[in-house]
C-alpha positions in Angstrom: 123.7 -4.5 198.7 124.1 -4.8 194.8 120.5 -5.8 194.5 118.8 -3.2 195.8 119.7 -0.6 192.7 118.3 -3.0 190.2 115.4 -3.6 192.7 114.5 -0.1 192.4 115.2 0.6 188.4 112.7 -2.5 187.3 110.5 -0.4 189.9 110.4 2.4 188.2 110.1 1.2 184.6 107.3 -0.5 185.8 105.8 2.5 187.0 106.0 4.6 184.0 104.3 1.3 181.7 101.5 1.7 184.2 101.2 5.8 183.5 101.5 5.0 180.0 99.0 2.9 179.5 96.8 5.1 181.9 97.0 7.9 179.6 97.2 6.3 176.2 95.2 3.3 177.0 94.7 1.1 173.4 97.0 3.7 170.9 100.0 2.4 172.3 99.7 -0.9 170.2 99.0 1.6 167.4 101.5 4.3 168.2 104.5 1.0 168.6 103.3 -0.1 165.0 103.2 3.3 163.5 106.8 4.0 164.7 107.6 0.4 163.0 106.3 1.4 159.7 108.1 4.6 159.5 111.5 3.1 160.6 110.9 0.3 158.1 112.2 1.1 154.3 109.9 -2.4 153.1 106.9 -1.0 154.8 107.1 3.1 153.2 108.1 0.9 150.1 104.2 -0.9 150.3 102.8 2.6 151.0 103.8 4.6 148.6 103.4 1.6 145.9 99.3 2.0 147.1 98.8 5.6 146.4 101.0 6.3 143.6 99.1 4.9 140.4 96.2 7.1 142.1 98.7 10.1 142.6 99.7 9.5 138.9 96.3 9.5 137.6 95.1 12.7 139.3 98.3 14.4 137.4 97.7 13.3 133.9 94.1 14.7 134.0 95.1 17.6 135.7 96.9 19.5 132.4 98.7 22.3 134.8 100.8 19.9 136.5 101.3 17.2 133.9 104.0 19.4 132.3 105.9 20.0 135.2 106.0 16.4 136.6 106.6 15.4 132.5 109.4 17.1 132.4 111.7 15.8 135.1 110.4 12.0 133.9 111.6 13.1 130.5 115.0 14.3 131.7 115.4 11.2 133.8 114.8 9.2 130.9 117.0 10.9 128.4 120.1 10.5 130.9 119.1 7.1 131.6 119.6 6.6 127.9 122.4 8.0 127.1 124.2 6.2 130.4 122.9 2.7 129.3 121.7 3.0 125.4 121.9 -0.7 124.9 119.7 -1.8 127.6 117.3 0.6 126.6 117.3 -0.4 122.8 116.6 -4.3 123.9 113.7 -3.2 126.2 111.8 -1.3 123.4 112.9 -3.9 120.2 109.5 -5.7 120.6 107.4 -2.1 120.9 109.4 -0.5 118.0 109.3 -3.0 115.4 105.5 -3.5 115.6 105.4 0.4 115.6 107.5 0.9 112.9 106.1 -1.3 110.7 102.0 0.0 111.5 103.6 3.7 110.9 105.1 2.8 107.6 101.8 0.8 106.5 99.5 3.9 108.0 101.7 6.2 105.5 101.5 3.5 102.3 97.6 3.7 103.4 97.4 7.2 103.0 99.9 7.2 99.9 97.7 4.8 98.3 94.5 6.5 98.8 95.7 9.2 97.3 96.9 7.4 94.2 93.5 5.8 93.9 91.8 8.7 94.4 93.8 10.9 91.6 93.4 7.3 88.9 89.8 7.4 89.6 89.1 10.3 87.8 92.1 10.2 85.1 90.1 8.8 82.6 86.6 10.5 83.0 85.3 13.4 81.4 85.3 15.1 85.1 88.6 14.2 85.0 90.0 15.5 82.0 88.1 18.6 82.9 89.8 18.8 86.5 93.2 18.4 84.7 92.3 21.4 82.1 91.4 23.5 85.4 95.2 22.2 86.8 96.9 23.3 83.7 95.2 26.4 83.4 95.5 27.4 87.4 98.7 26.1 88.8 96.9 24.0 91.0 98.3 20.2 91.2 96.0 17.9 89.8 96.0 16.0 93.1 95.1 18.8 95.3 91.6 19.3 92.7 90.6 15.8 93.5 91.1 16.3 96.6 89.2 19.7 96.7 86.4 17.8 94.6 86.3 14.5 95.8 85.6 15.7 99.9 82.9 17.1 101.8 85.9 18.8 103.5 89.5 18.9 104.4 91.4 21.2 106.5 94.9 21.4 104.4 96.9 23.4 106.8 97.4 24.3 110.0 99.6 27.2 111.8 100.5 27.9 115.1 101.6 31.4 115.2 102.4 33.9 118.5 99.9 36.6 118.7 102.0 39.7 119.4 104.9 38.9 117.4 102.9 37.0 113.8 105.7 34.0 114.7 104.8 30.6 113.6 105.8 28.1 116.4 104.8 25.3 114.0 102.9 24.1 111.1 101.9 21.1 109.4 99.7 20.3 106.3 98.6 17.6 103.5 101.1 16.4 101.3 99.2 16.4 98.5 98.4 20.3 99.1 100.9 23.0 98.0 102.9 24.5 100.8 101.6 27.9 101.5 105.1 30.6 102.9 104.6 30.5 106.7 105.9 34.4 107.0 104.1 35.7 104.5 100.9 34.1 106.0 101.5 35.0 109.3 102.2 38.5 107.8 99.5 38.9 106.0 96.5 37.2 108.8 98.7 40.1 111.6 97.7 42.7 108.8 94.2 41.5 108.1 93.7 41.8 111.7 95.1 44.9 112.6 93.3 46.5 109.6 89.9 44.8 110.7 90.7 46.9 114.8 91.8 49.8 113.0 88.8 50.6 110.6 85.7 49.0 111.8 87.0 50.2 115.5 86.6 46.6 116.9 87.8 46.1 120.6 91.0 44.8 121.3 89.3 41.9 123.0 87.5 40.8 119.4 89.7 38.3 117.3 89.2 37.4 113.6 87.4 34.2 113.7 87.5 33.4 110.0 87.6 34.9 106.6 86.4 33.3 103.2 89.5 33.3 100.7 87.8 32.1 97.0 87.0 28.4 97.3 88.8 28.1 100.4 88.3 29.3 104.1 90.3 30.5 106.6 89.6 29.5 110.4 91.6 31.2 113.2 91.2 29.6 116.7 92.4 32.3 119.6 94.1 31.4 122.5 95.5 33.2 125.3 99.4 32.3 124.0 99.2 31.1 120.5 96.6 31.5 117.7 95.8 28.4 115.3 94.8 29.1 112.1 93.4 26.8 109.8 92.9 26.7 105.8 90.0 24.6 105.1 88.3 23.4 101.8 84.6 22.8 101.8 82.3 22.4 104.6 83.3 21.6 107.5 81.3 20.5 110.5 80.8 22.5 113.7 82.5 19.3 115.5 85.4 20.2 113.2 86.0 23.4 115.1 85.3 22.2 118.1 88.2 19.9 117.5 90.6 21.8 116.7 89.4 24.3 119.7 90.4 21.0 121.9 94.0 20.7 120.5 94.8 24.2 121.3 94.0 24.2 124.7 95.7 20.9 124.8 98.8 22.6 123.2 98.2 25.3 125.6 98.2 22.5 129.2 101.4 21.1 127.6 103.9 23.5 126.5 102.0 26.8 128.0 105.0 28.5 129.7 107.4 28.2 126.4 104.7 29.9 123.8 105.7 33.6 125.7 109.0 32.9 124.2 111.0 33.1 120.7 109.8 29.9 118.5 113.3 28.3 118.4 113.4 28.2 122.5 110.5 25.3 121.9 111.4 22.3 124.1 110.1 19.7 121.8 108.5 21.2 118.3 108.1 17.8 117.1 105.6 16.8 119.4 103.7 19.9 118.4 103.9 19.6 114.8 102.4 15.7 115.7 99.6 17.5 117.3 99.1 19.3 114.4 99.3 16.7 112.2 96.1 15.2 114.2 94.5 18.2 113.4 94.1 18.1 109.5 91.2 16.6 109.4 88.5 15.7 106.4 85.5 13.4 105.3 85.6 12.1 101.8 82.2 12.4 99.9 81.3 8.1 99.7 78.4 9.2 97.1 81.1 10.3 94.8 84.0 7.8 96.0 81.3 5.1 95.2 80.1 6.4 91.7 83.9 7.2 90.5 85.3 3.9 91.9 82.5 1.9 89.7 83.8 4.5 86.5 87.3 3.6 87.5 86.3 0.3 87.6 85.3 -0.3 84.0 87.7 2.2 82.2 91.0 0.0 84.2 88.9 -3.2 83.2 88.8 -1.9 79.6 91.9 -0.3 80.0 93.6 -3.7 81.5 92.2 -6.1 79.0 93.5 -3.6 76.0 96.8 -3.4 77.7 96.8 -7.5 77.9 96.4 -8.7 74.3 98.7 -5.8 73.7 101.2 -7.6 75.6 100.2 -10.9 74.6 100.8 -9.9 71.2 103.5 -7.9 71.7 105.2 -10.7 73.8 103.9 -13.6 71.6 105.7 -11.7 67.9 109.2 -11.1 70.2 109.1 -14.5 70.8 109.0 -15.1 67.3 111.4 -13.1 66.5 114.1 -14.3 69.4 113.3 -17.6 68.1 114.0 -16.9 64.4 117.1 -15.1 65.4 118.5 -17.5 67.8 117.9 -20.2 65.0 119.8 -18.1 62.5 122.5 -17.1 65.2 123.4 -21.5 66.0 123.7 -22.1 62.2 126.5 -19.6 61.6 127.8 -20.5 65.5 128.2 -24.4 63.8 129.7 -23.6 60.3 132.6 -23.9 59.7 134.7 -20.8 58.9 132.4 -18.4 60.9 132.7 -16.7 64.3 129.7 -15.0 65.1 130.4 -11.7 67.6 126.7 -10.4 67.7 123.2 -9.8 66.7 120.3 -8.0 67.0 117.5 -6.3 65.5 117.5 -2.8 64.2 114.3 -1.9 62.9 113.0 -4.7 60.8 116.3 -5.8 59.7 118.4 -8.4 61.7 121.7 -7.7 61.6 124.9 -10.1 62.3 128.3 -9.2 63.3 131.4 -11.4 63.1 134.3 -13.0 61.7 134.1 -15.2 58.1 137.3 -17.2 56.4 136.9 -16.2 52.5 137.2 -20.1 52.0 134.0 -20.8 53.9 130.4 -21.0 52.5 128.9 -17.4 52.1 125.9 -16.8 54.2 123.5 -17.1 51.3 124.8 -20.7 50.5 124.6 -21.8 54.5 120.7 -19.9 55.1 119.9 -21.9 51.5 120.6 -25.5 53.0 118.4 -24.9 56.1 115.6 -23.8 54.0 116.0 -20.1 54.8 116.3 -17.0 52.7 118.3 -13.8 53.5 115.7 -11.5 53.1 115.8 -9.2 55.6 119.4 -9.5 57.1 122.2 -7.5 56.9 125.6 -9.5 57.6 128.9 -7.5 58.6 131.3 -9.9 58.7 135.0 -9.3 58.5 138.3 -11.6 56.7 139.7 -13.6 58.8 141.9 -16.9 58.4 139.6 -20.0 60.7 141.5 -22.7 62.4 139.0 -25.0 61.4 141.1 -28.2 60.4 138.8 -28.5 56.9 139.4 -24.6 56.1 143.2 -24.8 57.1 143.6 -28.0 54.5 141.7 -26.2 51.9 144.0 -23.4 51.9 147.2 -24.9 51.9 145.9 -27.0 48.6 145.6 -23.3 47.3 148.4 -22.4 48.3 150.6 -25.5 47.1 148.6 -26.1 44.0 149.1 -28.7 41.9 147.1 -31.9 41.4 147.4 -35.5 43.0 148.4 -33.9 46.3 146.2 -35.2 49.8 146.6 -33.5 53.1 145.7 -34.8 56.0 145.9 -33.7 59.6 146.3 -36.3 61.7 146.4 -34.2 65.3 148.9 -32.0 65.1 150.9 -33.8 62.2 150.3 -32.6 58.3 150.7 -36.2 56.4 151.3 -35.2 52.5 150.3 -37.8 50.3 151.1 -37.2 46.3 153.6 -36.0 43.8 155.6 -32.6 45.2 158.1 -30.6 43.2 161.1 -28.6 45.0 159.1 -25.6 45.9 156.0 -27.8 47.2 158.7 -29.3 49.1 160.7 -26.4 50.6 157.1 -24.7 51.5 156.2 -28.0 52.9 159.4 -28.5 55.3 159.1 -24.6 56.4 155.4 -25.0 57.7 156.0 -26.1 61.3 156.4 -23.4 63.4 154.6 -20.9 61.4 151.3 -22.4 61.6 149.8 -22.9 64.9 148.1 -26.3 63.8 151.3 -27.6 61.7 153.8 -29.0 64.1 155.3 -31.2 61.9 155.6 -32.5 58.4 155.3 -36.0 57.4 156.9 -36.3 53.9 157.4 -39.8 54.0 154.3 -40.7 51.4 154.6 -38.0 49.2 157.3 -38.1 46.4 159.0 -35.4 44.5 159.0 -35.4 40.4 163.0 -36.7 38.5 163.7 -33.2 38.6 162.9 -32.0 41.8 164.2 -35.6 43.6 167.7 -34.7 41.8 167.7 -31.1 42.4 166.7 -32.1 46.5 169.8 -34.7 46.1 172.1 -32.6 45.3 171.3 -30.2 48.0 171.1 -32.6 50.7 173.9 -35.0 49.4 176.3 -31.1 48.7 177.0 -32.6 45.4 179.9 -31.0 43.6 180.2 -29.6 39.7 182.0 -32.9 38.7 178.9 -34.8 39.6 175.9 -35.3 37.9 172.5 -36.8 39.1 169.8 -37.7 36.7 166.5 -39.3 37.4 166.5 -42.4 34.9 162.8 -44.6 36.0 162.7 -45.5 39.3 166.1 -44.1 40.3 168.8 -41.0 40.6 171.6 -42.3 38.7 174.9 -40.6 39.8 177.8 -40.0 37.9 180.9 -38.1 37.7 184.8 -38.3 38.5 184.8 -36.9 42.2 186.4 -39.7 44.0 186.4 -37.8 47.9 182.7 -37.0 47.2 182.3 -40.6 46.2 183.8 -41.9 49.4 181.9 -39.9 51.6 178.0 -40.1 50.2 178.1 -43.6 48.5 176.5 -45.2 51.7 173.6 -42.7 51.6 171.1 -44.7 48.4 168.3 -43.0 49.6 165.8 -42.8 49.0 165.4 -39.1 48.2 161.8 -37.7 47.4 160.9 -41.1 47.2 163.4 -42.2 44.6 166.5 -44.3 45.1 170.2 -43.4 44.7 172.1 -45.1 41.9 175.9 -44.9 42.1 176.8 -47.9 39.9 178.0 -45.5 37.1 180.4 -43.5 39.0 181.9 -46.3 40.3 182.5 -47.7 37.0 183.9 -44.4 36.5 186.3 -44.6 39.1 187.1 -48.2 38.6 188.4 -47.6 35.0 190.6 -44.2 36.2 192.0 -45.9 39.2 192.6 -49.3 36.5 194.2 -46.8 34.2 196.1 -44.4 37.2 197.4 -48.2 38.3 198.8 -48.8 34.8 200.6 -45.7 34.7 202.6 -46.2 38.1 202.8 -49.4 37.6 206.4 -49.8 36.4 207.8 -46.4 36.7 211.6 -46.0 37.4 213.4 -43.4 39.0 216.9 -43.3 38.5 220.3 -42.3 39.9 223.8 -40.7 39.2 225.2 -42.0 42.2 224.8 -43.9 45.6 221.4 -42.0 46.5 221.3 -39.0 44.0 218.6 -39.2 41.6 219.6 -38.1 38.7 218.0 -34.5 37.3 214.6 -36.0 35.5 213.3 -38.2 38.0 213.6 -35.8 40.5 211.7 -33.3 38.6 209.0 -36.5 37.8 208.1 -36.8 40.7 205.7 -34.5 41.5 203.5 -35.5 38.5 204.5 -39.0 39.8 202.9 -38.0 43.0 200.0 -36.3 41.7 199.2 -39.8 40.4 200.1 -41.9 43.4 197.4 -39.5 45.6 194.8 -39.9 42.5 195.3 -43.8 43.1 195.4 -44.0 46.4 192.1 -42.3 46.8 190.4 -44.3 44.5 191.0 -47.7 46.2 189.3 -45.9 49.4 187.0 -44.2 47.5 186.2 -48.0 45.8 187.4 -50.1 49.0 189.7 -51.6 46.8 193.3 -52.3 48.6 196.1 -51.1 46.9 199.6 -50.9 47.8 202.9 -49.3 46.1 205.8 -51.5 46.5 209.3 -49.4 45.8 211.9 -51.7 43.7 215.6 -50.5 44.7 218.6 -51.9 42.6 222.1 -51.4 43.0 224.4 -51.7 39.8 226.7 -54.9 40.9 229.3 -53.6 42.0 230.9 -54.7 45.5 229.5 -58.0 47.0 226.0 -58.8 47.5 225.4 -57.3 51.1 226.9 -53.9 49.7 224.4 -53.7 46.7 221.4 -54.4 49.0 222.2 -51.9 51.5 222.2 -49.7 48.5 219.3 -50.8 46.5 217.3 -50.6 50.2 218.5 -47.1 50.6 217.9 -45.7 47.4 214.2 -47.0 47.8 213.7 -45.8 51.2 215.1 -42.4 49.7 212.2 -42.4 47.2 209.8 -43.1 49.9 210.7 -40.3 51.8 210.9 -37.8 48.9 207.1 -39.0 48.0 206.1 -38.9 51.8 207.3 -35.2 51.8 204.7 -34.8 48.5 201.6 -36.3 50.7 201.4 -39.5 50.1 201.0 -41.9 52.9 203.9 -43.2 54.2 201.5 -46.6 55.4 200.5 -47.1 51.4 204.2 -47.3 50.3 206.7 -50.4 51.0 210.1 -51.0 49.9 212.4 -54.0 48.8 215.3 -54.4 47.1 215.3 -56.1 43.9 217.4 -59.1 42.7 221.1 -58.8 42.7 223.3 -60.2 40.0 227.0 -61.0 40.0 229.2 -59.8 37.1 230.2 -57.1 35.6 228.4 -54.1 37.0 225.7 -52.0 34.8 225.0 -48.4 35.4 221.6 -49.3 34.2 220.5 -50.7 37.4 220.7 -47.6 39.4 217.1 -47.4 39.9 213.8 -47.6 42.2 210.7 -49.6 40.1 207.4 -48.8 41.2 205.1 -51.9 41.5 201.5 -51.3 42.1 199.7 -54.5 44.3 196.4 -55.0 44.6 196.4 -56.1 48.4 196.3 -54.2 51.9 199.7 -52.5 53.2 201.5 -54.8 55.6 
């Protein structure tokens, strides 16, 4: 039972492939492949890839609809661009660099042919006479050449509104003088309406062209715009022909924005380009041909004049340079000279600088290399060189004298010679003050008797007492000062170069101390009683002890021991232990009374002195001073 409905649906589906193909017959293959190729996106793709470079090339020469398919390509682009500007610039690098570069050498073409065409005829008689007519009528010299050098040129172009005298655009030569577009526009609306108004034309009837002195004036009518022309020369009919072709081309393009106000203008750039094209001419190869030859020769002349006055002129500044830079190294090597600048002013060369007033004078330096100073100026100022020659020379000057070498020997002055105090003094000062003087080497140079002695006494701080002559060879020292003595004698020098002498102070000394010795030597102080000096010796000793420090300081002054041995004695009364005691005492009493008065304590000894029995003597109440020449104990 479940067969039988699937028995009857292939039945029927059967039957209706049999009344299809009764009534369609062979279309049905054509009819199933045409319902493939519309449901197919591949397939409409192939299609419409057939017919649309034919579709495209039907609407370019069709100028109604190429603006209105242009402009939604245009769009399309323009927010393709600003959505992806990179991609955009890489696609056209390899098309804009070629482009740029045959735009900029089209315009330095153009630039060029101008130039040559304006030098041609500078230095001809045609020329000169074509500048006379500039100067006298305002009219650049370039735009005369022009005017006289083509068969014609159409300098400027307008594109102005009809009703309204609007210029859409305009474009014209650069080497032409730009004409006011208003008052233009103004003045061809005027010319016309006055042309309707008093001859009567029709309304229909345009002004064609009117002849304005050496110039013309074409106007080309159109239903939208009106282009008019100024032209120089005479133009061909082709020429207007031409220019009849670019309006109606203006017209195809950008028809349906000329009803409106100029600034509504979708793209005035590409109709100032078209306008551009327009400006055509035809230069006069007759003339071209004849001036080129002219220009030829007078540049030839012109050129070769211009070389050997180059030649010359560059062959006598070489000269010069040379002379100069020759002059300029011998002052930059002498000695004494810093050279700042020089140049030539005129026909004098002048030098600028620095000079020491020790060096050679210019003269005296252009004189040794076989020079003169004719001819130079020289503006040097004073200065003080560190040159090591000029820096000896003036400390000679300065020290004066005669017998006196200086000698740097790196940064060392070694003096060499006879000096006196002030030489000297000057001398020691120097290091420090001069930046090439760090030290002084005096060791070879000596000082006269007078200055070595005046030098010894500073440096040896010589007191009044003492005297130091310069006897030969040698400062001989003399005088009574015995602490001074003691305290320089090791110093013998030498001094300035001369050698101390102290052989007649100490002879000096010798005999005082010898005499000083004499006079203590033997002194007795004496006593009432027990240990009470009696009234005179106590007021001797001070002058006793005025001696005692004289002699003391002699034998260190001559390193010569001496000692002071104090003698006690008793008179003999009591036994011989009591009269010691006493004699001991009375000595160490006398000790103690000269200690107190400064002397030394170590330089004085005592003893007692030799006792005798018997009947006592007042006599021997006493100290005896014995002076020993031997060390203290």
């Amino acid at each position: 039972m479940s067969e039988t409905p699937k028995s009857g649906s292939s039945t029927e589906a059967d039957e209706l492939r049999r009344l299809r193909k009764l009534l369609l017959g062979d279309r049905v293959v054509y009819l199933d492949a045409l319902y493939r190729r519309i449901e197919d996106p591949d397939e409409r793709t192939e299609d419409v890839a057939e017919v649309l470079p034919g579709a495209m090339e039907t609407v370019i020469a069709d100028p109604v609809t190429q603006p209105k398919l242009e402009r939604p390509l245009v769009e399309t682009i323009r927010g393709a661009i600003q959505r992806d500007t990179e991609s955009f610039a890489e696609a056209l690098f390899p098309v804009l660099g070629p482009a740029i570069r045959r735009a900029v050498a089209d315009a330095l073409k153009s630039l060029v042919e101008r130039i040559n065409a304006a030098i041609e005829h500078s230095f001809t008689v045609k020329g000169l006479r074509w500048r006379l007519e500039a100067a006298r009528s305002g009219v650049p010299f370039a735009q005369i050449v022009l005017r006289e050098t083509m068969l014609y040129a159409i300098q400027e172009v307008f594109l102005i509104q009809p009703e309204s005298g609007l210029v859409f655009a305009k474009a014209r030569r650069t080497d032409t003088l730009a004409l006011d577009e208003d008052a233009f526009s103004a003045m061809l609306t005027a010319i016309q309406a006055f042309i309707q108004d008093s001859l009567q034309v029709p309304e229909g009837d345009k002004l064609r062209g009117a002849e304005l002195g050496d110039r013309t004036l074409w106007v080309i009518n159109g239903p939208q715009a009106v282009l008019a022309c100024i032209v120089i020369g005479t133009p061909p009919h082709q020429a207007r022909d031409e220019l009849m072709s670019g309006l109606e081309s203006i017209h195809a393009r950008f028809g349906d924005e000329l009803d409106g106000s100029p600034d509504q203008l979708s793209d005035r750039m590409g109709i100032e380009a078209q306008l551009e094209a327009m400006l055509l001419g035809e230069v006069a190869e007759d003339k071209k041909r004849s001036g080129n030859r002219r220009a030829f020769l007078m540049w030839g002349a012109a050129g070769l004049l211009l070389l050997a006055l180059l030649g010359w002129g560059s062959w006598t500044a070489w000269q010069l340079h040379r002379q100069e830079t020759a002059i300029a190294s011998l002052f930059e090597s002498e000695p004494g000279y810093l050279l700042t600048a020089h140049d030539y002013r005129g026909d004098e060369l002048h030098f600028y600088g620095l000079r020491d007033p020790l060096s050679r004078t210019p003269e005296a330096v252009l004189s040794d290399a076989g020079r003169t100073a004719d001819g130079m100026i020289f503006s040097f100022q004073p200065y003080q060189s560190l040159y090591p020659e000029i820096v000896l020379q003036r400390l000679r000057q300065a020290l004066g004298g005669e017998g006196l070498t200086l000698e740097l020997e790196g940064d060392t002055l070694v003096v060499t010679g006879s000096l006196d105090a002030a030489r000297r003094t000057a001398l020691e000062q120097l290091p420090g003050l001069h930046p090439l003087v760090a030290s002084v080497d005096l060791s070879r140079a000596g000082l006269d008797g007078e200055a070595a002695a005046a030098l010894a006494r500073r440096e040896l701080n010589a007191p009044p007492a003492v005297t130091i002559t310069a006897v030969e060879d040698r400062l001989v020292v003399s005088g009574t000062d015995a602490a001074w003595y003691a305290a320089v004698s090791g110093n013998t020098g030498p001094i300035g170069g001369w050698a101390l002498d102290y052989s007649p102070m100490r002879d000096v000394l010798a005999r005082r101390m010898e005499n000083l010795g004499n006079a203590v030597n033997g002194n007795e102080i004496t006593f009432e009683r027990l240990f009470q000096m009696t009234t005179a010796s106590r007021s001797g000793l001070n002058r006793l002890a005025e001696q005692l420090s004289d002699l003391l300081e002699l034998s260190r002054a001559l390193e010569v021991p001496v000692t002071v041995r104090l003698v006690g004695f008793a008179d003999g009364r009591g036994d011989a232990v009591r009269n010691r005691e006493i004699a001991l005492g009375r000595a160490e009493a006398v000790r103690e009374e000269l200690g107190r008065r400064g002397i030394e304590l170590s330089r004085l000894t005592v003893a007692p002195g030799t006792w005798q029995s018997g009947r006592p003597d007042p006599s021997l109440r006493k100290v005896v001073l014995r002076v020993l020449r031997e060390p203290a104990p």
